[in-house]
C-alpha positions as CSV (number, residue, x, y, z in Angstrom):
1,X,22.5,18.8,-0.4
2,X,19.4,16.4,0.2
3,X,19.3,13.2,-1.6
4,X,15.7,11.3,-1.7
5,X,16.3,7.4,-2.5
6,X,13.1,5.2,-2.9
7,X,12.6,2.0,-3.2
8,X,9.8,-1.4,-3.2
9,X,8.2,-0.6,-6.3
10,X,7.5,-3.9,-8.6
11,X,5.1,-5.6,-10.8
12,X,2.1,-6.7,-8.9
13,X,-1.4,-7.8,-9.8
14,X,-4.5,-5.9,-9.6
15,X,-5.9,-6.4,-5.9
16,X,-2.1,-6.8,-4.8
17,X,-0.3,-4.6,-2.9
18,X,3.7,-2.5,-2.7
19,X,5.2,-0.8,0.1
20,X,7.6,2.3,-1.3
21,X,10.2,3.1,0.8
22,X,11.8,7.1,0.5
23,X,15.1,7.2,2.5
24,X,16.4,10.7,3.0
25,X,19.9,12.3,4.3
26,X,21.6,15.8,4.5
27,X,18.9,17.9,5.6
28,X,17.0,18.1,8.8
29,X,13.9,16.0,7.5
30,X,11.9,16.2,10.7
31,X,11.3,19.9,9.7
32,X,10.0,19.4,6.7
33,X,6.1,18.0,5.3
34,X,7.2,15.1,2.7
35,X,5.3,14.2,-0.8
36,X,4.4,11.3,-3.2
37,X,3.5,11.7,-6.5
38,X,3.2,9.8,-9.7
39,X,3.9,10.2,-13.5
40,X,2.3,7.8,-15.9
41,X,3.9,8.2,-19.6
42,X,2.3,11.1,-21.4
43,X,0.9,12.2,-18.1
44,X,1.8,14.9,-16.0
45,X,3.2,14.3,-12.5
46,X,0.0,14.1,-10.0
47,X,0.0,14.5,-6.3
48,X,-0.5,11.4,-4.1
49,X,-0.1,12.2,-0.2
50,X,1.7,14.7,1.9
51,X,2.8,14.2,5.5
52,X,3.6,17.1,7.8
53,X,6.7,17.4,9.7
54,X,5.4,15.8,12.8
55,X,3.2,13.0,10.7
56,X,-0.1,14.0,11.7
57,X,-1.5,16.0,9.4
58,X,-2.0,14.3,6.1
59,X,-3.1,14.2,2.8
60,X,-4.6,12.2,-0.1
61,X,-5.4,12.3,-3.6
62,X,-9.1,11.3,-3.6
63,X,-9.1,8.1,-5.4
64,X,-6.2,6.7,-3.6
65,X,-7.7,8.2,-0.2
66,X,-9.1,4.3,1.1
67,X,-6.6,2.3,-0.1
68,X,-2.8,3.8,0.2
69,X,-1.4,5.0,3.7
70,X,1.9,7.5,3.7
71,X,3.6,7.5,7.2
72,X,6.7,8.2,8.3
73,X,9.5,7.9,10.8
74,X,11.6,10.7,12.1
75,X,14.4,8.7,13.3
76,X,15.0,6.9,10.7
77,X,14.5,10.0,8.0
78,X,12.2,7.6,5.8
79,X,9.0,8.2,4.7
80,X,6.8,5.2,2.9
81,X,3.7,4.5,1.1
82,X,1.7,1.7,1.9
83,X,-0.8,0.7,-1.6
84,X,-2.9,-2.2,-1.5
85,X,-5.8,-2.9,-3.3
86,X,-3.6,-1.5,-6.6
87,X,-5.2,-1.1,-9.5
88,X,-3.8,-1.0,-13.2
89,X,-4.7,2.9,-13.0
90,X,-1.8,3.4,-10.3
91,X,0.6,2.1,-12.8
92,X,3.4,5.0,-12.4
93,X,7.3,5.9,-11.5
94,X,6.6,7.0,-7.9
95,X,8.2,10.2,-6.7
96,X,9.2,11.4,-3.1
97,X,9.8,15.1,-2.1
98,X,10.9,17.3,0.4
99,X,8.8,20.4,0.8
100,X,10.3,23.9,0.1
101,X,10.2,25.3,3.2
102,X,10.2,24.3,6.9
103,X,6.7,23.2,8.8
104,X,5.0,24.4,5.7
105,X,1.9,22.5,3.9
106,X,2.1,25.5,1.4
107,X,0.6,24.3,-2.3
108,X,1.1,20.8,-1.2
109,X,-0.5,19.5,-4.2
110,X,1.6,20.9,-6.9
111,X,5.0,19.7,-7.9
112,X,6.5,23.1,-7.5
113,X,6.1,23.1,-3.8
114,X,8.6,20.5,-3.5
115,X,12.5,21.0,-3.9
116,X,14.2,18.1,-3.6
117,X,13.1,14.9,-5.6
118,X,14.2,11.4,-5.1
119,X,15.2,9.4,-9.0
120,X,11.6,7.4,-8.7
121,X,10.1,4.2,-8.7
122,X,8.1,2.3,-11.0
123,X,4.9,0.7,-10.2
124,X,3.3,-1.4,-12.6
125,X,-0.2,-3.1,-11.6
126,X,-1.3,-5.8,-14.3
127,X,-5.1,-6.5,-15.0
């Protein structure tokens, strides 16, 4: 069983910036390419970045692509999302995931893809 716990979300102004945090355990997490996403009420969940197993290979949603950074650490089985420059648009309950399948990048843009999902986080950015 994998369990995804994230954290550092907040109230911030627009221009300001958060640093989520997604700690992960039971599962062999340097194996696997992890996700962000985002769900805004009455919204559908939307894609944010993806990391490959080995953290270089990445991915961004376009309009987060200049301003937000995912990275993560092997040894530590945590993978984070730096936003700055936040915008009352990225106002959300931030998601992390675990890919379905080993060194896989398959449909990393859809919610499906993932299996495991952390509880989320909310970011709220205020004009």
């Amino acid at each position: 069983q994998v369990q995804l716990v994230e954290s550092g979300g907040g109230l911030v102004q627009a221009g300001g910036s958060l640093r989520l945090s997604c700690a992960a355990s039971g599962r062999t997490f340097s194996s696997y390419t992890m996700g962000w996403f985002r769900q805004a009420p009455g919204r559908e969940r939307e894609f944010v970045a993806a990391i490959g197993w080995n953290g270089i290979t990445i991915y961004y949603l376009d309009s987060v692509k200049d301003r937000f950074t995912i990275s993560r650490d092997n040894a530590k089985n945590t993978v984070y999302l730096q936003m700055n420059s936040l915008k009352p648009e990225d106002t959300a309950v931030y998601y992390c995931a675990t890919h379905r399948s080993v060194y896989s990048f398959d449909n990393y843009q859809r919610a499906s893809a993932y299996r495991y999902w952390g509880q989320g986080t909310q970011v709220t950015v205020s004009s």
